[in-house]
C-alpha positions in Angstrom: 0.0 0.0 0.0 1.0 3.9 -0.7 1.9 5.7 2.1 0.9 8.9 -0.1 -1.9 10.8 2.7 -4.4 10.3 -0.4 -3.9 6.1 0.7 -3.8 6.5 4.3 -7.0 8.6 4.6 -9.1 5.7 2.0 -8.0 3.3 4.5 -9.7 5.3 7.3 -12.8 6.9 5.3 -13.5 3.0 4.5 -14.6 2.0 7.9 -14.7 5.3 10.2 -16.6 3.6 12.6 -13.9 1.8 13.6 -11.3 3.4 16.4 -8.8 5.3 15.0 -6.1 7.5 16.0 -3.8 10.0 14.1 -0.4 10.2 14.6 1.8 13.1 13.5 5.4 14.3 14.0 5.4 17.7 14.6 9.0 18.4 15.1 12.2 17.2 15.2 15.9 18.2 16.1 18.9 16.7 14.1 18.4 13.3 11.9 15.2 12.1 11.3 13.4 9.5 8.6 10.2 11.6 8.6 10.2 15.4 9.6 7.8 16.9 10.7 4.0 17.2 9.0 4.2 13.0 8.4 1.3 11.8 9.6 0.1 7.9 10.1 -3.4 6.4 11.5 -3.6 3.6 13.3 -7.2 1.8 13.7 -8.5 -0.7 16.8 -7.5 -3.8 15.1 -3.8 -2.6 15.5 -3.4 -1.8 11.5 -0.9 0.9 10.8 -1.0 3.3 7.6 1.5 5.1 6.5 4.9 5.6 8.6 6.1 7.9 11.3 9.9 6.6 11.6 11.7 4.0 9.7 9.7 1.7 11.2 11.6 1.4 14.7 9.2 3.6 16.4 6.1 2.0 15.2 5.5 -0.6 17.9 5.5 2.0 20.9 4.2 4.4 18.7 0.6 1.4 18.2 0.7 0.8 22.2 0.5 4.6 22.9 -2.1 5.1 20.4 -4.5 2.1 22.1 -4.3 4.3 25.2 -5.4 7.5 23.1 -8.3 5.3 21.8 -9.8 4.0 25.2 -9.6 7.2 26.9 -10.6 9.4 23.8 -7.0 12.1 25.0 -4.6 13.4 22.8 -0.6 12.1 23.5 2.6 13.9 23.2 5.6 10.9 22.7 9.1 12.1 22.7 11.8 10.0 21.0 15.3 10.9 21.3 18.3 8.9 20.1 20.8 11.0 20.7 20.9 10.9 24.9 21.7 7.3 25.6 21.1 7.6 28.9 16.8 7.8 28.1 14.8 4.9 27.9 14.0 6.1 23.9 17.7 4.8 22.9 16.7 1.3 23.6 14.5 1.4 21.4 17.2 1.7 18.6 15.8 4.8 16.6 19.0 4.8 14.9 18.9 8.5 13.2 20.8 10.2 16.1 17.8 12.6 16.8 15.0 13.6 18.0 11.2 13.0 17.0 8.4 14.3 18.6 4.7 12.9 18.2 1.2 13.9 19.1 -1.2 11.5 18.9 -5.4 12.3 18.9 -8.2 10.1 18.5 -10.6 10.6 15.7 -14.4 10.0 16.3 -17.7 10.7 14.6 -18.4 13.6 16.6 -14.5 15.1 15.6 -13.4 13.4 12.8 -10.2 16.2 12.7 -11.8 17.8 9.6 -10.3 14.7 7.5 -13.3 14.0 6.0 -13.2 17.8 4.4 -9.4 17.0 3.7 -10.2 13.8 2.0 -12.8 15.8 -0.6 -10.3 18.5 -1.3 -7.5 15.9 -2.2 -10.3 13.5 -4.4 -11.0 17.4 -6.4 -7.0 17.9 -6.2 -7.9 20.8 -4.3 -5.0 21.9 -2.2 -5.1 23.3 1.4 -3.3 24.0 5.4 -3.9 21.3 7.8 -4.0 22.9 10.8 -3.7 20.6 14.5 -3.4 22.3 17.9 -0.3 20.4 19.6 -1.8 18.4 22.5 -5.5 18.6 22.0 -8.0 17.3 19.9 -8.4 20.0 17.6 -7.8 20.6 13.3 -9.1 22.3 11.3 -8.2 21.9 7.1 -8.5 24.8 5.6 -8.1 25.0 1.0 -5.9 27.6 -0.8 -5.9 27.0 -4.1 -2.0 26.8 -5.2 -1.2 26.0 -1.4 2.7 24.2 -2.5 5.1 21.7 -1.0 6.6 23.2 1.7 7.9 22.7 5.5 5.4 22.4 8.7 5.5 25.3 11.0 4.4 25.6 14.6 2.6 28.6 15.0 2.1 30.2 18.5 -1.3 31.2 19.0 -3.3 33.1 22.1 -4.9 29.2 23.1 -1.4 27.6 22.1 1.4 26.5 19.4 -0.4 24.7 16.4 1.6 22.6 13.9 0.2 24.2 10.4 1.3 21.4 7.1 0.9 22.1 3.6 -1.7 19.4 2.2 -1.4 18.8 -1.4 -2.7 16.1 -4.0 0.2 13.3 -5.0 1.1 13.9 -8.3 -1.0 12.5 -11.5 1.4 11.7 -14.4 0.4 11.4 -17.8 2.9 8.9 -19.9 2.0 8.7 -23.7 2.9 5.2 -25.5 1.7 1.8 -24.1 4.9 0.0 -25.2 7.3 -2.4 -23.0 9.4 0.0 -21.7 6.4 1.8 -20.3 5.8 -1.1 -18.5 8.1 0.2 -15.7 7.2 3.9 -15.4 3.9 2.9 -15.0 4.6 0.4 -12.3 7.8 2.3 -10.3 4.8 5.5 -10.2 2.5 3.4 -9.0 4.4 2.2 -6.3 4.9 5.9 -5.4 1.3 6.2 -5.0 1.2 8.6 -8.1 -1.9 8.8 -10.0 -1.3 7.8 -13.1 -3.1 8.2 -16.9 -1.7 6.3 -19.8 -3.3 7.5 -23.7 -1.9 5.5 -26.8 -4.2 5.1 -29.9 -2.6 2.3 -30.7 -5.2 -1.1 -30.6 -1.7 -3.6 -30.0 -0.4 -1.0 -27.2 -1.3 0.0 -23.5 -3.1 -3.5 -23.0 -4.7 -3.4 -19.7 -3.2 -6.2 -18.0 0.5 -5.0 -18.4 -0.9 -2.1 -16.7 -2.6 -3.0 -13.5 -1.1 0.5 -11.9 -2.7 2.8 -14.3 -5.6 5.0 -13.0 -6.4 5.4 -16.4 -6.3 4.0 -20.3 -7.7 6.5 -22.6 -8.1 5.5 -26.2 -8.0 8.9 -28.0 -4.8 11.3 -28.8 -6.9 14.6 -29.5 -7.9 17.5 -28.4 -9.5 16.4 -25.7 -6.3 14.9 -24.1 -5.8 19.4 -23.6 -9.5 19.8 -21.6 -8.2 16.4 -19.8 -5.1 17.7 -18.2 -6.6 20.9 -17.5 -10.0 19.3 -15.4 -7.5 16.5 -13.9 -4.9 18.8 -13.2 -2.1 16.2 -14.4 1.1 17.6 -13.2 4.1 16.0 -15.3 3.6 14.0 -18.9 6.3 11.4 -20.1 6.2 11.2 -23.5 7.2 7.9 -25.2 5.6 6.3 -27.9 8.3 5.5 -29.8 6.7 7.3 -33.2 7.5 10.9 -34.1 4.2 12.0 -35.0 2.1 10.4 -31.9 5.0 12.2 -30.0 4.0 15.5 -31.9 0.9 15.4 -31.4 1.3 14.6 -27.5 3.4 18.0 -27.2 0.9 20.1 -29.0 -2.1 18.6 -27.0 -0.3 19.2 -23.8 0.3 23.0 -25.1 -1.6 25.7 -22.4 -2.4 22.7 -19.7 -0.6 24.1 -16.7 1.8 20.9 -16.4 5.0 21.5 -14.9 7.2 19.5 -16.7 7.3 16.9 -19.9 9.6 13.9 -20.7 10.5 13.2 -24.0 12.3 9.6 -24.3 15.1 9.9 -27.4 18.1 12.0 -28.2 18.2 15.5 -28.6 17.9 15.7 -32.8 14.7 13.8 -32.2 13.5 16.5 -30.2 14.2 18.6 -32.9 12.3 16.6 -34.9 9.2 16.0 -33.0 9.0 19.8 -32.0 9.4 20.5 -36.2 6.7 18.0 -36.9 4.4 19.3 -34.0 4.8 22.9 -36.0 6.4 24.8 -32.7 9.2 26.1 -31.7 11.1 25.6 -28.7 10.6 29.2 -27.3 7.0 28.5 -27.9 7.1 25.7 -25.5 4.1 26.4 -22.2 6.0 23.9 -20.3 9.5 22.8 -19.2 10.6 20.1 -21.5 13.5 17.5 -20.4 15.2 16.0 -23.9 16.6 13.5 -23.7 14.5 12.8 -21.1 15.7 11.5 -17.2 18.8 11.9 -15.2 22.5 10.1 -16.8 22.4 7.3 -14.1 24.1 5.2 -16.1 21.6 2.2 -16.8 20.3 1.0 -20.2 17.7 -1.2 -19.5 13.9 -0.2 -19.6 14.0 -0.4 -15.4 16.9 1.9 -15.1 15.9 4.4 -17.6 12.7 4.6 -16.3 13.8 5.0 -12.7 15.9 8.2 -14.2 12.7 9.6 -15.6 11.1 9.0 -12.5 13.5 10.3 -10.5 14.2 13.3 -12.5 10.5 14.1 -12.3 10.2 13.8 -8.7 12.6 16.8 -8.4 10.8 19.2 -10.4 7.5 18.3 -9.2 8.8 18.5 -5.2 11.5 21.4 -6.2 14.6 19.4 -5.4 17.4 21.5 -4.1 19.9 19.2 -5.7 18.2 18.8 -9.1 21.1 18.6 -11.6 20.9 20.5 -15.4 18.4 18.4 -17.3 20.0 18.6 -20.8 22.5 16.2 -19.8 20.2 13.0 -19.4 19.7 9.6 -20.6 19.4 9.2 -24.1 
């Protein structure tokens, strides 16, 4: 299962009758696997979704929670690895920091507001999460073109409050259905991406290669522009292997709003494709990686598309350490 917040919050919206609790870092101090704004909920029947450390906190993290359920009051945990003389070094956290948690039990009656965060993310809608540190209040609150960003703890007149950008998981768009889109397909899914795949090919994008995809769409016309628009798709890998389903792709995708577009192939066929699509490169609504994915040195259809992957992951979370993507995989 994803631990994207989209999956976590299905898993709880399919039986809310059931006791659950949510768990959240809200800070930390040196090394940490999850900073802070990671949340996880944990339900009666000791099922866990989504994590809070790399999985050596969990345990104490479940017992603590059972607690929070019988007697319906929020928890503040404290984990610290780096004093060895505290119980919480036993325990083998391994980072050489510190993590702090609040826990709060959900109910009908206060539900945190997830249920309103659950229909902004199914509309993509983004938003703030905001959860009072030690209580049993949230409040999610939508702003349209909220980004990825860094929790805060705000101090307020009735206390601090841990405030966490809340936005969709990214929906990719990859056009071509052939073999080596087996891969991208599969390595987004396991990222909990959603994922649409169009080729107008009848041989390509069978179903059953694609068990991952959200989406098979038939059709390569202008309705592929009105459907990244309404679906707000944020990244399109472009693959098909044939210059003028290529073309068309990168006209269709022209004034969507995506952020950034893979084209497989080396850079003359770019030239191409953008000649035979009847733009120019300065013309170009969108950030276009050609050859598309980072140089990690592989050849095979896993390897290149873990490059593409990878290289779109740090334009759509605005990695610090993105290198120049001209010099890619060819």
């Amino acid at each position: 299962m994803s631990n994207q917040l989209s999956a976590l919050l299905a898993a709880w919206k399919k039986d809310p009758d059931q006791s659950w609790v949510l768990g959240t870092v809200y800070r930390t101090e040196g090394s940490a696997y999850r900073k802070a704004g990671a949340m996880t909920l944990i339900n009666g029947l000791g099922q866990q979704f989504g994590l809070l450390s790399g999985g050596c906190l969990e345990a104490d993290v479940i017992r603590h929670a059972h607690r929070s359920m019988r007697d319906g009051q929020s928890r503040l945990l404290s984990y610290d690895d780096s004093a060895e003389d505290d119980w919480t070094f036993q325990l083998g956290i391994g980072c050489g920091g510190k993590v702090d948690i609040m826990l709060q039990p959900l109910s009908r009656e206060n539900d945190l507001d997830l249920g309103k965060m659950v229909a902004a993310l199914e509309q993509r809608d983004s938003g703030r999460y905001h959860q009072k540190i030690g209580a049993t209040q949230a409040f999610f609150k939508s702003e349209e073109g909220c980004k990825p960003a860094s929790s805060v703890i705000e101090t307020r007149v009735d206390g601090d409050w841990l405030v966490t950008p809340i936005c969709p998981e990214p929906h990719l768009l990859v056009v071509g259905g052939g073999v080596d889109a087996r891969p991208v397909v599969s390595i987004a899914g396991e990222l909990g991406w959603r994922i649409t795949l169009v080729d107008p090919r009848p041989t390509n994008a069978c179903t059953e290669h694609f068990a991952a995809a959200d989406t098979i769409l038939r059709q390569l016309d202008e309705n592929l522009t009105v459907y990244i628009r309404e679906r707000r798709v944020d990244a399109a890998v472009i693959m098909s292997h044939n210059v003028d389903i290529d073309a068309e792709a990168m006209r269709y995708c022209q004034n969507t709003g995506l952020q950034h577009v893979a084209l497989l192939g080396p850079r003359h066929r770019y030239k191409e494709v953008l000649e035979c699509a009847g733009l120019s490169e300065g013309q170009l609504t969108y950030a276009v990686s050609a050859p598309a994915g980072l140089d990690i040195g592989g050849q095979l259809p896993e390897s290149i598309a873990l490059s593409i992957l990878s290289e779109c992951h740090a334009v759509l979370h605005r990695s610090q350490s993105q290198p120049d993507l001209r010099f890619a995989v060819g």
